[in-house]
matplotlib code that plots the C-alpha trace (Angstrom):
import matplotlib.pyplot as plt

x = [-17.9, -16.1, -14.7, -13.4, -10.6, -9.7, -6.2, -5.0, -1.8, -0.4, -3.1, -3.3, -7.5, -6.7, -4.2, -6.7, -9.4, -8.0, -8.7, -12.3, -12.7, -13.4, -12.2, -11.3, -12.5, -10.2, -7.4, -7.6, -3.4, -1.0, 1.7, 4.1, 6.2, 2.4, 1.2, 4.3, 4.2, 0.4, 1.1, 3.8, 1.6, -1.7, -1.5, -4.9, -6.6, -6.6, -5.5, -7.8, -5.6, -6.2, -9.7, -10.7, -11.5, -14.2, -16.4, -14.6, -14.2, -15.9, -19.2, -18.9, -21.0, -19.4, -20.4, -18.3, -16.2, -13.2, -10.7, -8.8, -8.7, -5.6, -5.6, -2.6, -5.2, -7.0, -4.5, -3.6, -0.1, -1.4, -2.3, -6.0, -7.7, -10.1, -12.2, -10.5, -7.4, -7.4, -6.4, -9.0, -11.7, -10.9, -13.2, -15.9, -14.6, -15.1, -18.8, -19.2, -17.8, -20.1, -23.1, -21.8, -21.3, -24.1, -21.9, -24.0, -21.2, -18.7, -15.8, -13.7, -10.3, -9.1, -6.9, -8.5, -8.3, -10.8, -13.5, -12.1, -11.6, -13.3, -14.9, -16.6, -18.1, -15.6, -17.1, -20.4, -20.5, -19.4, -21.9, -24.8, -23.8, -23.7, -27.3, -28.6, -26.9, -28.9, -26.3, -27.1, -23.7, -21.5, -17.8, -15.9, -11.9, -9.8, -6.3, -4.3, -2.7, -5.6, -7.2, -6.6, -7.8, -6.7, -3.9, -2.7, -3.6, -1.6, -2.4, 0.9, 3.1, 1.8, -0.2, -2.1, -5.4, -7.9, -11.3, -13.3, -16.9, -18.9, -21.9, -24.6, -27.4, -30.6, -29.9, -27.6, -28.2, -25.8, -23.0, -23.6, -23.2, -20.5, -18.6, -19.7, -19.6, -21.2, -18.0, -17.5, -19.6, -19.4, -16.8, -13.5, -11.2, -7.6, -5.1, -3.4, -0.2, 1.2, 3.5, 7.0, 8.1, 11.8, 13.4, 14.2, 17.9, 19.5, 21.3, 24.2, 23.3, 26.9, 26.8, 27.1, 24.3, 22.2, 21.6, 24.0, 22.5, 24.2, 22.6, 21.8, 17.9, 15.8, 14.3, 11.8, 11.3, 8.5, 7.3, 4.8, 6.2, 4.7, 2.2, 4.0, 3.5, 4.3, 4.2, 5.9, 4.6, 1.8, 0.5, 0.6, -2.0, -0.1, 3.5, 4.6, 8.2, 9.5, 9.6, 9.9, 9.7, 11.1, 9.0, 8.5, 6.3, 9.1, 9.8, 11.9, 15.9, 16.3, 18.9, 19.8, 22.9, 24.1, 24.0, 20.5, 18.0, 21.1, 23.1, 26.3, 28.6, 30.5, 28.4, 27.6, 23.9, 21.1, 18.5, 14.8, 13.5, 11.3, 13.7, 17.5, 18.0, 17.2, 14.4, 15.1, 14.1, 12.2, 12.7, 11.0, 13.5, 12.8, 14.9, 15.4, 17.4, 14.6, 14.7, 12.6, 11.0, 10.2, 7.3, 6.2, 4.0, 3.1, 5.7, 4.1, 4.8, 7.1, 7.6, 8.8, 11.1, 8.7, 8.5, 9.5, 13.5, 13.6, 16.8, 14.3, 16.7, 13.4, 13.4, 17.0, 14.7, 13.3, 15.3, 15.6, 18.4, 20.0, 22.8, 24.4, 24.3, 21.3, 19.9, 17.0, 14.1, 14.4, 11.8, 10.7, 10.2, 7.7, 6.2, 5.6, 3.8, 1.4, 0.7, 2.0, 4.3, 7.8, 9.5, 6.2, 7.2, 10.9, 9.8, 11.7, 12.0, 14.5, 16.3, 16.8, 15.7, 13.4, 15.3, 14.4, 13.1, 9.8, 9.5, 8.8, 6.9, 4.3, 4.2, 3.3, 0.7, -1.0, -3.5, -2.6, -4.2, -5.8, -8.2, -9.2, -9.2, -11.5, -13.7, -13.9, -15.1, -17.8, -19.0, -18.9, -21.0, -23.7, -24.3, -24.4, -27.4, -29.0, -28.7, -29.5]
y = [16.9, 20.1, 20.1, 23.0, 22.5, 24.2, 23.3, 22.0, 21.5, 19.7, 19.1, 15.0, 15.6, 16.7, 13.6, 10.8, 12.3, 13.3, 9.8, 10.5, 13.6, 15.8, 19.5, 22.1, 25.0, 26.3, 25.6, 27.6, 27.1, 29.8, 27.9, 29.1, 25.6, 23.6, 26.6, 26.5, 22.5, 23.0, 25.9, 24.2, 20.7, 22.3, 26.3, 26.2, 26.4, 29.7, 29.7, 32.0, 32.1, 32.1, 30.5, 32.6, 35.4, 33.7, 36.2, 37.9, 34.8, 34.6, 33.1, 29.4, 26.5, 23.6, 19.8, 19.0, 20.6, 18.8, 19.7, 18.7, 21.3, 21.5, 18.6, 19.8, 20.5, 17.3, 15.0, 12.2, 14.2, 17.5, 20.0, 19.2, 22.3, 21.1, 24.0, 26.9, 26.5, 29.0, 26.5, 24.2, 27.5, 26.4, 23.3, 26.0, 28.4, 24.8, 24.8, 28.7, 27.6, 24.7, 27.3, 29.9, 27.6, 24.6, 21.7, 18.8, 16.8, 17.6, 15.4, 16.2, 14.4, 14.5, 12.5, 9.7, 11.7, 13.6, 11.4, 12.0, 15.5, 17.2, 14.0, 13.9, 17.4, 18.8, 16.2, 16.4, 19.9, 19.2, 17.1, 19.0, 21.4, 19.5, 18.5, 22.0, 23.1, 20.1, 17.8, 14.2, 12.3, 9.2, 8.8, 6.3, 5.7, 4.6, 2.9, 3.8, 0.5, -1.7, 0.6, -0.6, 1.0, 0.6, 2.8, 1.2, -2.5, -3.1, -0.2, 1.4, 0.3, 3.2, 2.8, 6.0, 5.9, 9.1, 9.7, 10.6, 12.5, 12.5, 14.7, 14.9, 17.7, 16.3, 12.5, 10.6, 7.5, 8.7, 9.1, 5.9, 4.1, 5.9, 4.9, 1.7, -1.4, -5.1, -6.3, -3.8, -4.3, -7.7, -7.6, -9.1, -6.5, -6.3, -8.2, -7.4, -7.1, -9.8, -8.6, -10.0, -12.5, -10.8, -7.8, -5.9, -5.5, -3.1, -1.0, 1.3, 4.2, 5.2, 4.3, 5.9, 7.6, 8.0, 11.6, 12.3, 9.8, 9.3, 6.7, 3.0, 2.5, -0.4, -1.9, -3.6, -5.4, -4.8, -3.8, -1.1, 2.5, 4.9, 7.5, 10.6, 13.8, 17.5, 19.6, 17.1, 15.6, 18.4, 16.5, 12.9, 10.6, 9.2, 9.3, 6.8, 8.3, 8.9, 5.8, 4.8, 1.7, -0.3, 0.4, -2.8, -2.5, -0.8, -3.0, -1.0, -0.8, 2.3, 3.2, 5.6, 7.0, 7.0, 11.1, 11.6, 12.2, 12.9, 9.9, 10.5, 8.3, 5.7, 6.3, 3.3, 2.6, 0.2, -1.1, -0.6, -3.4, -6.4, -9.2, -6.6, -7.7, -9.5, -7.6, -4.1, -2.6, 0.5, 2.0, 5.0, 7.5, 11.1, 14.5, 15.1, 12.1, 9.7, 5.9, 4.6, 1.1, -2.1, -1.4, -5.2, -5.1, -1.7, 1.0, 4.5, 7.9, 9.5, 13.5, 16.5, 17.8, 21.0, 21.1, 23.3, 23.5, 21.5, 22.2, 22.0, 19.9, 17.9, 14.0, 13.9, 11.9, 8.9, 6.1, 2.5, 0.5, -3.0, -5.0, -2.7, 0.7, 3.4, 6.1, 8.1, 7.8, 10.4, 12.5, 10.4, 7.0, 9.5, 10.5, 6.7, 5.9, 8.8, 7.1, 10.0, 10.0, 10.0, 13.4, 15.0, 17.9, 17.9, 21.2, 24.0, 27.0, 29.9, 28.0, 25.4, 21.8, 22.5, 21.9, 18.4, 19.9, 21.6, 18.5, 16.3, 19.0, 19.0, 15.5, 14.5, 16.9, 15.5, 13.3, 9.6, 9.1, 5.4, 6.7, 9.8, 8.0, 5.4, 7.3, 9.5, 6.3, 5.6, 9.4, 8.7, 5.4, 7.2, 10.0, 7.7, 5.6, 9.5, 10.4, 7.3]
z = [-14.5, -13.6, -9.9, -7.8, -5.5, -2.2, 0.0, -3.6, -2.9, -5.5, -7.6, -6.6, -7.3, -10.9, -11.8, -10.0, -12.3, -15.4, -16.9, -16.4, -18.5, -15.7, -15.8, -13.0, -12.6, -10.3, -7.8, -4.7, -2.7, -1.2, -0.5, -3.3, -3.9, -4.8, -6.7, -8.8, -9.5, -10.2, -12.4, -14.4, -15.1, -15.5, -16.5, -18.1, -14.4, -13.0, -9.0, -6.9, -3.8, -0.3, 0.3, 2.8, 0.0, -1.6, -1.6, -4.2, -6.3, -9.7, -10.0, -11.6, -12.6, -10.7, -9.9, -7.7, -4.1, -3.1, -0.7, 2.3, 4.8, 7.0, 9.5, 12.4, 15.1, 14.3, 14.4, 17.5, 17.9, 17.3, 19.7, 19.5, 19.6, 16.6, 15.9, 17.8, 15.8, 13.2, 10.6, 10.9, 10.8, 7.1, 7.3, 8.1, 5.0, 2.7, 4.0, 3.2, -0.4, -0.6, 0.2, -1.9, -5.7, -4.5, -6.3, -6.5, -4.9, -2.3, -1.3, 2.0, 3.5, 6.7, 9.3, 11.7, 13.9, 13.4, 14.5, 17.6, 18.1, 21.3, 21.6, 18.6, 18.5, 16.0, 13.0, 14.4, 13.8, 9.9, 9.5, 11.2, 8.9, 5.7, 6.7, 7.5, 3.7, 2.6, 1.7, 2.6, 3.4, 4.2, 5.4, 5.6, 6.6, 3.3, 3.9, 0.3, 0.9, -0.2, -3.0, -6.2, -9.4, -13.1, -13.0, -9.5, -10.0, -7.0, -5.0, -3.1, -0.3, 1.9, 5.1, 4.4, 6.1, 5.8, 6.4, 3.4, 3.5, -0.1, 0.2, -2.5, -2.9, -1.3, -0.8, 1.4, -1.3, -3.6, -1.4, 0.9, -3.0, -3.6, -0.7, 0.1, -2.0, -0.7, -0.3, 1.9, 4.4, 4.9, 8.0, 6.6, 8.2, 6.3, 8.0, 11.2, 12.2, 14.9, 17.3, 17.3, 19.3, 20.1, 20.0, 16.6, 15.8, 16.4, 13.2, 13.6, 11.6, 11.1, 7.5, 4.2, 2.7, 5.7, 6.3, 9.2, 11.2, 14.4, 16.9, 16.9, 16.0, 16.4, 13.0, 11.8, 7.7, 5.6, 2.4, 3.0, 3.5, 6.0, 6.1, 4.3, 6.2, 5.3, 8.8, 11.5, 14.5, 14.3, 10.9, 11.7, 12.5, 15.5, 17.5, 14.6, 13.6, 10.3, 8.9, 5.3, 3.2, 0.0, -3.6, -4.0, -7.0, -9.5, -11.8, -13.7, -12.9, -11.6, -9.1, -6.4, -5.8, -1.9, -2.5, -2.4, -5.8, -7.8, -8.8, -10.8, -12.7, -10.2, -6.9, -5.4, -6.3, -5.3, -6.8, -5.5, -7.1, -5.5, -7.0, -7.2, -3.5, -0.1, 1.6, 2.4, 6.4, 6.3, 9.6, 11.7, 13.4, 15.1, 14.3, 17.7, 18.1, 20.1, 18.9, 16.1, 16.3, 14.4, 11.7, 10.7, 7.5, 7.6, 8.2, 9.7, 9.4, 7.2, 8.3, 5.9, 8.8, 8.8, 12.2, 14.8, 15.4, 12.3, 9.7, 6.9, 5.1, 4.0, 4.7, 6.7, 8.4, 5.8, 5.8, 4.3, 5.1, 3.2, 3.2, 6.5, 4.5, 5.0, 2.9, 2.8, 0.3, -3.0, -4.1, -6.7, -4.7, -2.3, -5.3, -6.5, -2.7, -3.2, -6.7, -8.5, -11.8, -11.5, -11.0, -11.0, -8.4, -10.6, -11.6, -12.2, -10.4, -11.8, -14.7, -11.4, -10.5, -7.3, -4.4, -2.4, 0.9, -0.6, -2.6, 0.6, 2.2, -0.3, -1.0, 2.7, 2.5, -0.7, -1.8, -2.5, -6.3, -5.7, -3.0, -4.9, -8.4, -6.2, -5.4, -8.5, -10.3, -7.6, -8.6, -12.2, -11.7, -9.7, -12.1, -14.8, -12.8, -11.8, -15.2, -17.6]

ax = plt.figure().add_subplot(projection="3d")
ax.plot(x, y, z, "-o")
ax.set_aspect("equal")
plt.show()
């Protein structure tokens, strides 16, 4: 199949579904930092730019749409406006796209709270207008935590929950397959978590390696990280901090120096191995200086410091915390929660390593891989049924 992609980002639709043979077209992203990783690991696919020139794109052949338009004004902790903010016009501009090329597929991501916005209205109107371009559809909320594919047998230790619309030209069947499996809709919910039964500690975060931490925060164990997010409160799915979590699924011996993504000889390192230690705490703090809280099972939302007032110093903010010492997370153990290779944004920009703020950034406003690989292999099932 060959797929288009609008908001790409990073390019997290190309790695979930390069291990089925399918080719993109195009890419379609402005912001320079994804446009450079993207360019770097896969310069065969042309970038058309902003999306709101589409006009003047090329005339293509495609089977597929996907793209997840930018979600700030439909977020819990956004402002809300839904379709009179100017970014999310762009979720309009994907429809206009969808009319303009008539992919026999389209697949669309958003936050929760969509379903939500303006009471509803906001996804009403996309799907009124999927039905009048006469796609028939199905959408469903996907928590990266309990996908698991081949290449993530164990899915990843990332609450990441997104709502996911798959259209199809002409039938709602195909996408109501796609998206829904028996298992699936025989009500076993996942797990919930139990609220505690005391307070949290609390953790002095005057301690090496922590960012410049300087208040006492309340924590809370567990082995799933938070919800990454790239713009700040404006791009989470909830008030939920900036909380991070262990990798608990690397079973290899890498370590982390105290200093960050760049360990030298000597620095006091740490393992972020399931068996190398005692469970670590991931623990949700705000830039401003507010209190974090305890995050149970499930830790929540980890922010890019790209918001307002913010020093941009990209993930000052993500911390884990063992045996009395903090740090933040690296680049590379966000990149393992979104399901991505190591040091896949460790590109190079100028002769140079790319900085770690951008890095983040672009990383909380990806794509985890298990979901999109997920449902890639739903759509490769279906069109092999369609097409036997």
């Amino acid at each position: 199949m060959i797929f288009g992609s609008v908001c790409s980002g990073i390019e997290a639709a190309s790695v979930a579904r390069h291990a089925l043979g399918w080719r993109a077209a195009w890419f379609s992203e402005i912001e320079p930092f994804p446009c450079a990783v993207f360019a770097q690991r896969h310069p065969s696919v042309p970038n058309l730019g902003d999306m709101t020139c589409f006009m003047d794109w090329p005339d293509a052949t495609i089977d597929l749409l996907v793209g997840g338009t930018p979600c700030q004004a439909f977020s819990v902790a956004g402002l809300r406006k839904g379709l009179a903010d100017p970014r999310d016009n762009l979720m309009l501009t994907y429809l206009a796209i969808a009319a303009k090329y008539r992919p026999r597929w389209l697949v669309w991501e958003n936050v929760p709270g969509v379903l939500s916005s303006n009471g509803g209205r906001d996804f009403g109107t996309l799907l009124g207008a999927l039905a009048e371009l006469g796609y028939g559809f199905a959408y469903r909320v996907l928590d990266a935590q309990y996908v698991r594919v081949e290449s993530h047998a164990r899915a990843v230790p990332q609450r990441r929950r997104r709502v996911f619309i798959v259209g199809y030209l002409g039938d709602w069947r195909a996408p109501a397959a796609v998206l829904f499996e028996r298992e699936s809709l025989r009500g076993h919910t996942p797990p919930r978590r139990k609220a505690g039964q005391s307070a949290a500690p609390a953790l002095a975060a005057h301690t090496r390696g922590g960012g410049g931490l300087g208040a006492d925060f309340d924590c809370g164990g567990g082995l799933v990280a938070p919800t990454l997010h790239g713009e700040g409160d404006e791009a989470s799915g909830g008030r939920t901090g900036a909380g991070v979590g262990i990798i608990a699924f690397d079973t290899t011996q890498i370590t982390f120096a105290e200093n960050g993504s760049h360990p030298r000889p000597g620095d006091p390192c740490h393992p972020l191995v399931a068996s190398g230690h005692a469970p670590a705490i991931a623990f949700d703090y705000e830039a401003s200086g507010q209190n974090g809280f305890g995050v149970g099972q499930a830790a929540s939302t980890m922010r890019s410091m790209g918001r307002a007032n913010s020093c941009q110093s990209g993930g000052g903010c993500q911390a884990v915390a063992y045996e009395g010492a903090v740090r933040r997370l690296t680049p590379r153990e966000c990149e393992r929660l979104m399901g991505l290779d190591d040091d896949y944004t460790a590109i190079d920009i100028q002769g140079k390593r790319a900085a770690d703020a951008p890095r983040y950034k672009a990383l909380g406003n990806s794509m985890a891989i298990p979901p999109m690989r997920w449902i890639g292999e739903r759509i490769a099932r279906v069109e092999k049924i369609n097409y036997a």
